[in-house]
C-alpha positions in Angstrom: -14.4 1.6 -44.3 -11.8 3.0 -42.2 -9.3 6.0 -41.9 -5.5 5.7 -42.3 -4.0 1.9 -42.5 -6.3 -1.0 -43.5 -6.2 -3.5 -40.8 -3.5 -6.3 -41.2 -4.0 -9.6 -41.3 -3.9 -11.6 -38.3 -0.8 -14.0 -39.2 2.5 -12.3 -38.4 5.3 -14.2 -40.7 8.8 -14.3 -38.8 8.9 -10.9 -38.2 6.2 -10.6 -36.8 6.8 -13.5 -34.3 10.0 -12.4 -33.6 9.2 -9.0 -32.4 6.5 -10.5 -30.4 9.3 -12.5 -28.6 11.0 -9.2 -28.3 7.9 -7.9 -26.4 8.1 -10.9 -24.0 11.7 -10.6 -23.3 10.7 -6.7 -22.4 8.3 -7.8 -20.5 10.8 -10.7 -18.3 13.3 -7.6 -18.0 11.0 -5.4 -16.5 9.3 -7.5 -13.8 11.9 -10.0 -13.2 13.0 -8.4 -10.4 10.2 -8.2 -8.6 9.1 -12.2 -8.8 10.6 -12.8 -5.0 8.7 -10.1 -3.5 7.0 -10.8 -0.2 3.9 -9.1 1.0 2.8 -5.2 0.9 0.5 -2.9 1.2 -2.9 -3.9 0.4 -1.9 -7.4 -0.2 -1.2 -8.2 3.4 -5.4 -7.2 4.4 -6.7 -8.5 1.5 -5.0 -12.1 0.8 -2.5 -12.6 3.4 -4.7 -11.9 6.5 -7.8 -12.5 4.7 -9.6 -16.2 5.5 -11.9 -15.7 2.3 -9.1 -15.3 -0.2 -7.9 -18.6 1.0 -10.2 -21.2 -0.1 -12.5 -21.6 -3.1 -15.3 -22.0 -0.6 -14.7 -18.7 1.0 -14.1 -17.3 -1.9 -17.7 -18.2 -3.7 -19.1 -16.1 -0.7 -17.6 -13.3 -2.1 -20.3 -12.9 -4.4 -22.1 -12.1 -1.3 -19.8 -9.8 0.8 -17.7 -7.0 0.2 -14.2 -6.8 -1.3 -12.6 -5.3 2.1 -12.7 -8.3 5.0 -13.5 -7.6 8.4 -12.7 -5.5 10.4 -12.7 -2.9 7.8 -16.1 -1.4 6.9 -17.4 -3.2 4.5 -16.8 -1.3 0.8 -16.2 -2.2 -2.6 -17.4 -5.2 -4.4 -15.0 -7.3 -7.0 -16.0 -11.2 -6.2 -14.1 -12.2 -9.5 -11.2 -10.8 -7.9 -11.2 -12.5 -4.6 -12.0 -15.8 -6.4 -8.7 -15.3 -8.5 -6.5 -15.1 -5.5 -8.1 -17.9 -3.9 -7.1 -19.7 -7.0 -3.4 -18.7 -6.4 -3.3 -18.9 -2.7 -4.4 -22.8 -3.3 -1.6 -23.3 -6.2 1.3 -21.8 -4.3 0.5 -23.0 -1.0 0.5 -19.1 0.3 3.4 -18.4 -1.0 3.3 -14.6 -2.9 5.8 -16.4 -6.3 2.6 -17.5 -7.7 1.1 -14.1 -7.3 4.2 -12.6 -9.1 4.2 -14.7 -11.8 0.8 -14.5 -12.4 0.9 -10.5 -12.1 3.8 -10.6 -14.6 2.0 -12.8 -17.0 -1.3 -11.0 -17.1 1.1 -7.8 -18.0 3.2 -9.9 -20.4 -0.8 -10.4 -22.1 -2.1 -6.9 -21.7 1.0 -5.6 -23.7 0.5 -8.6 -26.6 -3.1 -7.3 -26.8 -2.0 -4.0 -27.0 0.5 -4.8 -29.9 -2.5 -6.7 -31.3 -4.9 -4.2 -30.8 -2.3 -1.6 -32.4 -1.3 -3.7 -35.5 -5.0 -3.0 -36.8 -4.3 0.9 -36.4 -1.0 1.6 -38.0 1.8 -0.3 -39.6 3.6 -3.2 -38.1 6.3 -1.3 -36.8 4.8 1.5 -35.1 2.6 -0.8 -33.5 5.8 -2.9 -32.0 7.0 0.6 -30.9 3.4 1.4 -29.7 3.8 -1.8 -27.3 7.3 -1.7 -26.5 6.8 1.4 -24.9 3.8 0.1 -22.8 5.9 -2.8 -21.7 8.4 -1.0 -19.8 6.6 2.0 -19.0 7.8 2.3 -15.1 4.8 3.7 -14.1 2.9 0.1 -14.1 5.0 -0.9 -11.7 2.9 -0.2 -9.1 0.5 -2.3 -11.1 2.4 -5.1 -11.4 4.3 -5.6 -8.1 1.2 -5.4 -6.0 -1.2 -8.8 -6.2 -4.3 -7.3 -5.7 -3.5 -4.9 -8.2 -4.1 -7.5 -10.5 -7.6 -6.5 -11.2 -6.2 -3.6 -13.0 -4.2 -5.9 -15.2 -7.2 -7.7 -15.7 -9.6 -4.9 -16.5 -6.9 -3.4 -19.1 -6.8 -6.9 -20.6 -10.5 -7.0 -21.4 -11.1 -3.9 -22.3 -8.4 -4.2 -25.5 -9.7 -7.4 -26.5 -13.2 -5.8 -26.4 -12.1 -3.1 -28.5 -10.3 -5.1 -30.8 -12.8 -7.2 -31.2 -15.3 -4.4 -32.0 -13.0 -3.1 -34.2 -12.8 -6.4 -36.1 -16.4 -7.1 -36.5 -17.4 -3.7 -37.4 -14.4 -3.2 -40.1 -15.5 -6.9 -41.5 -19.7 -5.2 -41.8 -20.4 -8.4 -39.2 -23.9 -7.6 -37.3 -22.9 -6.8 -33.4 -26.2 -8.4 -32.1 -26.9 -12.4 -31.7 -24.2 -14.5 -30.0 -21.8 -12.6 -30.7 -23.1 -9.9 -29.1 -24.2 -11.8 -25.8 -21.1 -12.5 -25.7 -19.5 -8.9 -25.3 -22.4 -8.4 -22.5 -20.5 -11.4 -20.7 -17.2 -9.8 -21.0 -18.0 -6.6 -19.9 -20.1 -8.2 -16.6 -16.9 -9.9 -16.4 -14.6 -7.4 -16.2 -17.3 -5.0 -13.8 -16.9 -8.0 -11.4 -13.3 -8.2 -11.6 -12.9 -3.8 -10.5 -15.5 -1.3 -11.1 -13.5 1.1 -13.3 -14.8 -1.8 -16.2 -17.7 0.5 -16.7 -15.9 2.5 -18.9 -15.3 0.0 -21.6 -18.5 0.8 -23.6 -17.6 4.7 -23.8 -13.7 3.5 -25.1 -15.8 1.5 -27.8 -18.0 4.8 -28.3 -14.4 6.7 -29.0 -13.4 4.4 -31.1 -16.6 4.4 -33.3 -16.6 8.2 -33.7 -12.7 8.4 -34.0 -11.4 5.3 -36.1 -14.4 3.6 -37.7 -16.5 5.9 -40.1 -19.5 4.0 -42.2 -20.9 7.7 -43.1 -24.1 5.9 -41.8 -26.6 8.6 -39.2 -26.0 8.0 -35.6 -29.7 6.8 -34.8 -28.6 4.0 -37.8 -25.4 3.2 -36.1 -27.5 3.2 -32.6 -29.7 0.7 -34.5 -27.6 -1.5 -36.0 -25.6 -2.2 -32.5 -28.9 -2.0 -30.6 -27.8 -5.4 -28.7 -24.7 -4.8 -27.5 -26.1 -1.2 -26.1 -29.0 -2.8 -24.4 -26.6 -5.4 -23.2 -24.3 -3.0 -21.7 -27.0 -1.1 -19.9 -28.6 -3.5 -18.5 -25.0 -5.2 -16.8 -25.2 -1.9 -15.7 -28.3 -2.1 -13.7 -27.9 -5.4 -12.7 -24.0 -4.2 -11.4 -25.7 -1.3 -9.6 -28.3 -3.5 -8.1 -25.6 -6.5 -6.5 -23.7 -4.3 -5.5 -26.3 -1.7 -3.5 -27.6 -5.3 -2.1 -24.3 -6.6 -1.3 -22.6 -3.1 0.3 -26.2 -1.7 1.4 -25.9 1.7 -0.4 -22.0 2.0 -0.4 -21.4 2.2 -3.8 -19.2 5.0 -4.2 -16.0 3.3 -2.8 -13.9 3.4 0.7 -13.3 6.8 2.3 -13.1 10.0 0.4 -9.2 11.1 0.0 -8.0 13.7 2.9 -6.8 15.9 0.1 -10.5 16.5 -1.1 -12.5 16.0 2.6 -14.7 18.7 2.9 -14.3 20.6 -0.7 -17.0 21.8 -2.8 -17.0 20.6 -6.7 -15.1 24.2 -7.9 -12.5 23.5 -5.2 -11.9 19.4 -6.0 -12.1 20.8 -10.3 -9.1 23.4 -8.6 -7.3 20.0 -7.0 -7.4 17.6 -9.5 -7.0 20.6 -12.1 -3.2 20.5 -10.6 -2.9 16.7 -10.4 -3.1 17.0 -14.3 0.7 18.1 -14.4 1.6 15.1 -12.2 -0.5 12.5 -14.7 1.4 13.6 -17.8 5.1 13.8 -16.0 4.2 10.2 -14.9 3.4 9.5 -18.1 6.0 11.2 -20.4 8.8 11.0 -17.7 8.3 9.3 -15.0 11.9 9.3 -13.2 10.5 9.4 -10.1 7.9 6.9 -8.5 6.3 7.4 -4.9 3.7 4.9 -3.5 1.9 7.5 -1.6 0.7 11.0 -2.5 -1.7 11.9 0.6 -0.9 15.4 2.3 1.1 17.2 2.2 2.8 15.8 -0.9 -0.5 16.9 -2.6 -2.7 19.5 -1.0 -6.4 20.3 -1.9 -5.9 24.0 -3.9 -7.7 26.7 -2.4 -7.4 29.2 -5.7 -5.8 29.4 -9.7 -2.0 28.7 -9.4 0.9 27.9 -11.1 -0.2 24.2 -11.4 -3.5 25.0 -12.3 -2.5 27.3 -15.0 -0.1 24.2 -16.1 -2.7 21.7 -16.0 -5.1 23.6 -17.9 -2.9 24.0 -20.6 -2.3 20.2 -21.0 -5.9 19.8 -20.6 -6.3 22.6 -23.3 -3.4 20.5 -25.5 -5.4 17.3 -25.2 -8.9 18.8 -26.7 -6.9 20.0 -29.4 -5.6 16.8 -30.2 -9.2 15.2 -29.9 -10.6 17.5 -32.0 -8.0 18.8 -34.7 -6.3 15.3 -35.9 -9.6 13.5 -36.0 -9.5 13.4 -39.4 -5.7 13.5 -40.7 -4.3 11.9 -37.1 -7.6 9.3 -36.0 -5.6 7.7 -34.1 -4.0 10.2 -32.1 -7.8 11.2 -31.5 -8.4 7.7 -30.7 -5.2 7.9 -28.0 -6.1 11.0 -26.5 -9.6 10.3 -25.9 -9.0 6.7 -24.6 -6.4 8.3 -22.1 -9.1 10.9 -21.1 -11.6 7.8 -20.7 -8.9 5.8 -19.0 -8.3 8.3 -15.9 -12.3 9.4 -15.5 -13.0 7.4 -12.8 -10.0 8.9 -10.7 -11.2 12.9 -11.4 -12.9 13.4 -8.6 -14.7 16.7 -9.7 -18.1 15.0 -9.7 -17.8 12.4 -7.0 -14.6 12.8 -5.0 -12.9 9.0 -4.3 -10.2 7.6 -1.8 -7.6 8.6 -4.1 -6.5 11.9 -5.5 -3.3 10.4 -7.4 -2.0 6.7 -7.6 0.2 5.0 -10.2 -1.6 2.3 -10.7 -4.3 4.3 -11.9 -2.6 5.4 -15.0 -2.7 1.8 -15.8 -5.7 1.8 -18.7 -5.5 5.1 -19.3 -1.6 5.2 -20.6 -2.6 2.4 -23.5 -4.4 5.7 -24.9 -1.2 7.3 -24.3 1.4 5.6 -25.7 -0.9 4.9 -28.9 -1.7 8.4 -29.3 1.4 9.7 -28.7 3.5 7.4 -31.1 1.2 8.6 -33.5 2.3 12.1 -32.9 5.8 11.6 -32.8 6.0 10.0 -35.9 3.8 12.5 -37.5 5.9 15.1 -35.9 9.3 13.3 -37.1 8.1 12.9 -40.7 7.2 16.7 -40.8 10.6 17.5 -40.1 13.3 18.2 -43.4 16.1 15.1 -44.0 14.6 12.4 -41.7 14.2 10.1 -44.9 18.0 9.3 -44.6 20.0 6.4 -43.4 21.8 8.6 -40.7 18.5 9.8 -39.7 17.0 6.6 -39.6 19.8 4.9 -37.8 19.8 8.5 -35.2 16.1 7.8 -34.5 16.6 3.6 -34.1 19.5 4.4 -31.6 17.1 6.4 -29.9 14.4 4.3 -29.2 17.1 1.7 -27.7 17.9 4.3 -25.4 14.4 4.7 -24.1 13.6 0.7 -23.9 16.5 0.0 -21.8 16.0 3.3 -19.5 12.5 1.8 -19.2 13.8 -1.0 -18.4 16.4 -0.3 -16.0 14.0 1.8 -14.4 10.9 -0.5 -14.0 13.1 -3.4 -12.4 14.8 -1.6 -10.0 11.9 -0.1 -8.5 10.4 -4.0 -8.7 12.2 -3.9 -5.7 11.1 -1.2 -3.7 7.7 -3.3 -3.0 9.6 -6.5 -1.7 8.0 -6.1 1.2 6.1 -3.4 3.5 9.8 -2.5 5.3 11.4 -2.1 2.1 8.6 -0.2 0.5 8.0 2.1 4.1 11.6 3.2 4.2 11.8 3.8 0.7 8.6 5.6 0.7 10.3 8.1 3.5 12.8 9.1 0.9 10.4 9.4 -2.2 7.6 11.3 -0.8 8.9 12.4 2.5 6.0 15.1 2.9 3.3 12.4 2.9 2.3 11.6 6.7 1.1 8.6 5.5 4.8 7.6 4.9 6.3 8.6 8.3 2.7 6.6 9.7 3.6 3.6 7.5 7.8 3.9 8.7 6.3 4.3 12.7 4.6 1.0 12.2 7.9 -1.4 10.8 9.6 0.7 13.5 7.8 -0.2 16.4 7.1 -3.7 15.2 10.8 -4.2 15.0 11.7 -3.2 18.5 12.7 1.0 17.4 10.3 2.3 19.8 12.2 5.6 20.3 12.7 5.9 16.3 9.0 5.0 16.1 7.7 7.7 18.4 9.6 10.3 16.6 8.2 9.6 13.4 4.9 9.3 14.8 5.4 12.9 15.8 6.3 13.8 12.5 3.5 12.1 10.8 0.7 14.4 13.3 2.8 17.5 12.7 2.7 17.3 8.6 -1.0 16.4 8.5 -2.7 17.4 11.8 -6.0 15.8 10.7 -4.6 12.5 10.6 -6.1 11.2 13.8 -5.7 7.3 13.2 -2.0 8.4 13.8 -2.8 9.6 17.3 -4.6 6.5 18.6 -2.1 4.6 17.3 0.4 6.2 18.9 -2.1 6.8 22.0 -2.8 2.7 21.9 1.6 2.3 22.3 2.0 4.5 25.1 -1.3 2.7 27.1 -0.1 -0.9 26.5 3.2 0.7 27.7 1.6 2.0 31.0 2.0 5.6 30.3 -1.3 6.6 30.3 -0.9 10.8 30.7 0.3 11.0 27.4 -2.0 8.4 26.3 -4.5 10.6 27.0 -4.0 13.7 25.9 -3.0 11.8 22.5 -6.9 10.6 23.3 -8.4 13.6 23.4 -7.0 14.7 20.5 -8.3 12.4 18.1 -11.6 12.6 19.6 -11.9 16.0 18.9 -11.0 15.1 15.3 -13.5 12.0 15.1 -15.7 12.6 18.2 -17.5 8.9 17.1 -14.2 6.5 17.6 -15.7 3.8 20.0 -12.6 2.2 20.4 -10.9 5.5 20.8 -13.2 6.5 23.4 -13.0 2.9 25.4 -9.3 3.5 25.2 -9.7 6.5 26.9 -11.9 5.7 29.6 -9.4 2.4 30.0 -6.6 5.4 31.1 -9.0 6.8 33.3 -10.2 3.7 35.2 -7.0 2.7 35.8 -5.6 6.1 37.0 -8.7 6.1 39.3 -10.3 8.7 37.8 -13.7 6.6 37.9 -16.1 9.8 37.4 -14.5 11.0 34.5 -14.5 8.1 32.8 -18.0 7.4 33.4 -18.9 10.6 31.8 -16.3 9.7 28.7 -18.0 6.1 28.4 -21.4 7.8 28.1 -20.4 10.5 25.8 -19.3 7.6 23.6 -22.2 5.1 24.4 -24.3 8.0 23.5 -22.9 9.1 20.0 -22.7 5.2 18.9 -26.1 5.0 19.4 -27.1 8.4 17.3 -25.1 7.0 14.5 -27.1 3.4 14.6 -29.1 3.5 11.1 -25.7 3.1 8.7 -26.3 -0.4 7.9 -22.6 -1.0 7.1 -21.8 -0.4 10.7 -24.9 -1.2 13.0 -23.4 -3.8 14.2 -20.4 -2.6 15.7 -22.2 0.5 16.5 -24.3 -1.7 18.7 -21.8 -3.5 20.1 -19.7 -0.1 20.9 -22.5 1.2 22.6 -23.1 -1.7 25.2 -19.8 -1.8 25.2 -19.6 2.0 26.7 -22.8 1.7 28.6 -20.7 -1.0 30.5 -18.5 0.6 31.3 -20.0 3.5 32.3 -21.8 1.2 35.1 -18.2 0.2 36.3 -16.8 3.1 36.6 -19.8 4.4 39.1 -19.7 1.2 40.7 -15.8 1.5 41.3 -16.4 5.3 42.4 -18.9 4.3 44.7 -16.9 1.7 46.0 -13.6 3.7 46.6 -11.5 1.6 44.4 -8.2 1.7 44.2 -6.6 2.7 41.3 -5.2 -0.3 39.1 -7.9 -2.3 40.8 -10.3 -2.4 38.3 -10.2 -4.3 34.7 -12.5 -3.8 32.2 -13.7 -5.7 29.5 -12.0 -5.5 25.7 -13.2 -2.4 23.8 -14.8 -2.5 20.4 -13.6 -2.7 17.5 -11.7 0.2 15.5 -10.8 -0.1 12.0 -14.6 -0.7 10.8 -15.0 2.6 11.8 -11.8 4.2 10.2 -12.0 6.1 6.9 
C-alpha cells in the first residue's frame, strides 16, 4: 500500500502522448543550440587527445587503466565510460556532432524517465510539470554541453529507472530477490562503472522505502524480504572497491583535493561547504547566472560563522524540516528533499574533501529530488491559498508556468553556446567568474596559443596575483619566457613555484635548463641534485614511481653535466641538455 496517489497505469491515452512530445520538443529547444559545439574542457584530454577513447580495442583496456590518460596521474576509474566514447568516436569519424546528439538524447531520456518515474507519485499533470521543469532547467547545461559529462546523464538515467522499478515491484507485493533481483545488481555495477557517484543509488531506494512505500511490515522483515538485492548491492560494492584499488593502486578517492579546501580540517571544510549551500539552492531555484569555474577566489575556504554560513544553515535547517514534517501528509516532498540531499553527498566534502567544491554538473542527480519535491510544495502551497479554485486563478497560474518554460528555455540554449569551444568558453568564463584564477589561467592559454603574447602575459599575471598558490600558472608562464630565451624572469618565475611544490621534476629541470645555459653550471648542479634527491624520497607512490624514477636519472644527469661543463670552462649557450621529465603526472 502506498501514501497519496495510487500509481497509474502505464499506457498514456493521447494526452498522455502528447505531452510526452511536448517534453521532447523542450528537450530539442534547450540543447539545440549547442549540437555544433567543438571541443572543451575536459573533452579535449579525455577523447580528443586520448588514443584509448578511439578505438574499441583501446577502449576494452580501460577496464584495466585509469579514467585520466597519460600524462596525467593516473585517477579515477569509469571503463564503461571510455568504451561509450570509443563507440562515438568510431560512428562520427571524430567529429564532436555525434557526441552532441548523443548527450542530448540521453537528456531527452533522463527527463522521459523522470516524467515516468513522477507519473507513479502524483497525478498526470503535476508529473508533466515535475519533468518539464527538469527539461529546461539551465543548470544541466554544463551536463549536457560537455561529452564526457555524459556519465552523469547516464548515472541519472539508471538510477530513475532503478527506482521506478523498485517502486513498481514493491507496490505490485512482487518478491525483489531471484532474476529479478540479479538483475538490479547488474544495473547498479553498471552504472558504478559508468561514474562512481552510482553508489548512491541503493540509499535513494532506501529513501524511497521509508518515505513513499509503507507495508507497516518491521524493518528486520523488510531487510528480509529484500535480502537479495541488499546482499547484491554490497557485494558490487566490494568488488567496485577491489578493481578499482587494483586498477588505481590505492587512489580511490578521486584527482587532487580542490584548492579551496587544501589543507583544512573537517570543522573548517563543514564551515566551506556550509556556505556553498546558498550557491546549490540559487542554482537550483534561480539560476540566472552560470560560471564554468568556481576555484578561488570566486569561492574561498571559510575561516569562521558568516553571513553565508548563517544562510546556508537555515536552508539546511528548511530542508530537515521538510524531510521530517511532510512525511506523512507531503511523502513526496520528503521523498524530493531527501533524494536532493542524497543527490549532492558525494560533492560535501566534510568527510573526505574531493577536487571540486562547486560544479554545475553536479547538481545533475540531485535536482530530480528537487524539482519533484518542490512541485510538490508549490502546489500544496498554491492550494492552501483562498480563491485559487477559479478560472482566473487557473488561467493566472497556467500563464505562469509558460513564463518559466520558455525563460528556461531561452536560458539553457543560449548558454549551449558558451561551451562551443575552449575560446568561447575561456573568454566567457573571464566575464562570469572573473575572480577565479583558473579563468584568467584558462584565457592566458587561447591567448598565447593565438599569437596575444603580450595579452597572455598579463593575464598570467593576474591569474598569480588572485590565487598566489597557483603554481602550475608560474611554470607555465616560466616554460613561455624560457622557450622565448628570456631566462631571468624564467627563473625567478622558477623559484617560485618550487617553493610552492618543492617536488616538480620538470620544474626543477626547467630551472637548471636556465642555468646551464646562462653558464651558471655550479648552481645548477646543486638545483639538479636538490631535485634528483626529492624524486627519489617520494619513490614508493605507485601511481608515480615511474616518472619519479625517470625524474631522478633525469636530474642526476644533469647534475653530472653541469660539473663536467664547470670543469671544463664552458661557455655559456654551449651546452644542451637532454629533454626533462614529464610534468602533468605530477600536477594536482
Amino acid at each position: 500500500m502506498t501514501k497519496g496517489h495510487p500509481p497509474h497505469h502505464l499506457r498514456l491515452g493521447r494526452t498522455g502522448w502528447i505531452l510526452t512530445g511536448a517534453l521532447i520538443l523542450l528537450v530539442l529547444a534547450s540543447t539545440w543550440t549547442g549540437w555544433a559545439n567543438e571541443w572543451a574542457q575536459d573533452d579535449i584530454p579525455i577523447i580528443l587527445l586520448n588514443h584509448t577513447a578511439h578505438s574499441l580495442g583501446a577502449a576494452w583496456h580501460g577496464f584495466l587503466q585509469a579514467y585520466w590518460p597519460e600524462p596525467f596521474a593516473p585517477a579515477l576509474y569509469r571503463p564503461l565510460t571510455l568504451l561509450l566514447f570509443a563507440v562515438q568516436w568510431l560512428v562520427g569519424e571524430g567529429s564532436p556532432v555525434v557526441f552532441r546528439l548523443a548527450s542530448a538524447a540521453l537528456y531527452a531520456g533522463v527527463v522521459l524517465s523522470v516524467w515516468r518515474l513522477a507519473r507513479r507519485l502524483m497525478p498526470m499533470g503535476m508529473a508533466w510539470l515535475v519533468a518539464a521543469l527538469f527539461a529546461v532547467h539551465p543548470v544541466h547545461v554544463e551536463a549536457v554541453a560537455v561529452a564526457v559529462n555524459q556519465a552523469e546523464l547516464l548515472v541519472a538515467l539508471i538510477a530513475v529507472l532503478m527506482v521506478t522499478a523498485w517502486y513498481d515491484r514493491r507496490t505490485a507485493g512482487k518478491p525483489t530477490g531471484g532474476w529479478w533481483g540479479m538483475g538490479m545488481t547488474a544495473s547498479y555495477i553498471v552504472a558504478m562503472l559508468i561514474k562512481e557517484h552510482a553508489l548512491v543509488i541503493p540509499v535513494l531506494i532506501a529513501a524511497m522505502e521509508w518515505s513513499i512505500l509503507d507495508d507497516r511490515s518491521r524493518l528486520l522483515t523488510r531487510l528480509k524480504t529484500n535480502l537479495t538485492v541488499i546482499s547484491g548491492a554490497v557485494a558490487s560494492i566490494v568488488v567496485m572497491v577491489a578493481a578499482r584499488q587494483s586498477v588505481l593502486v590505492g587512489n580511490t578517492r578521486g584527482t587532487f583535493t580542490a584548492e579551496g579546501l587544501v589543507g583544512s580540517s573537517l570543522g573548517g571544510r563543514a564551515l566551506t561547504m556550509l556556505g556553498v549551500v546558498p550557491e546549490w539552492f540559487r542554482l537550483l531555484i534561480w539560476p540566472h547566472h552560470l560560471q564554468s569555474d568556481y576555484s578561488p577566489r570566486e569561492i574561498m575556504p571559510a575561516t569562521g560563522f558568516g553571513i553565508d554560513q548563517l544562510l546556508g544553515a537555515m536552508l539546511l535547517g528548511l530542508a530537515v524540516v521538510i524531510l521530517l514534517r511532510c512525511r506523512r501528509r507531503l511523502p513526496v516532498a520528503t521523498f524530493g528533499a531527501a533524494w536532493l540531499a542524497i543527490g549532492l553527498g558525494p560533492v560535501h566534502n566534510v568527510l573526505v574533501p574531493t577536487g571540486i567544491v562547486l560544479a554545475e554538473r553536479t547538481l545533475f542527480l540531485g535536482s530530480i529530488g528537487f524539482v519533484l519535491g518542490g512541485v510538490v510544495l508549490l502546489h500544496a502551497g498554491w492550494r492552501a491559498l483562498d480563491g485559487t479554485d477559479t478560472p482566473v486563478a487557473r488561467a493566472l497560474a497556467t500563464v505562469g508556468i509558460v513564463v518559466v518554460l520558455l525563460l528556461g528555455v531561452s536560458r539553457s540554449s543560449s548558454r549551449q553556446r558558451v561551451w562551443h569551444d575552449q575560446a568561447t568558453l575561456s573568454r566567457q568564463t573571464i566575464t562570469d567568474a572573473p575572480l577565479s584564477y583558473r579563468a584568467h589561467w584558462s584565457w592566458a592559454t587561447v591567448l598565447f596559443k593565438g599569437g596575444e603574447k603580450g595579452l597572455a602575459e598579463a593575464q598570467y599575471r593576474e591569474a598569480i596575483a588572485l590565487y598566489p598558490a597557483g603554481w602550475p600558472v608560474y611554470l607555465e608562464l616560466a616554460d613561455h619566457y624560457r622557450i622565448a630565451g628570456q631566462c631571468y624572469p624564467a627563473m625567478g618565475l622558477y623559484r617560485q613555484a618550487l617553493i610552492l611544490s618543492p617536488n616538480v621534476p620538470a620544474g626543477r629541470a626547467s630551472l637548471v635548463a636556465c642555468l646551464v645555459h646562462l653558464g651558471k653550471y655550479r648552481e645548477a648542479a646543486v638545483e639538479a641534485r636538490t631535485g634528483a634527491a626529492l624524486a627519489l624520497e617520494a619513490v614508493g607512490n605507485p601511481r608515480l614511481d615511474s616518472v619519479l624514477t625517470r625524474a631522478h636519472a633525469t636530474l642526476a644527469r644533469y647534475a653530472e653535466i653541469a660539473d663536467s661543463a664547470a670543469t671544463a670552462g664552458a661557455t655559456p649557450g654551449a651546452v644542451v641538455l637532454p629533454p626533462p621529465p614529464e610534468r602533468t603526472a605530477l600536477q594536482p
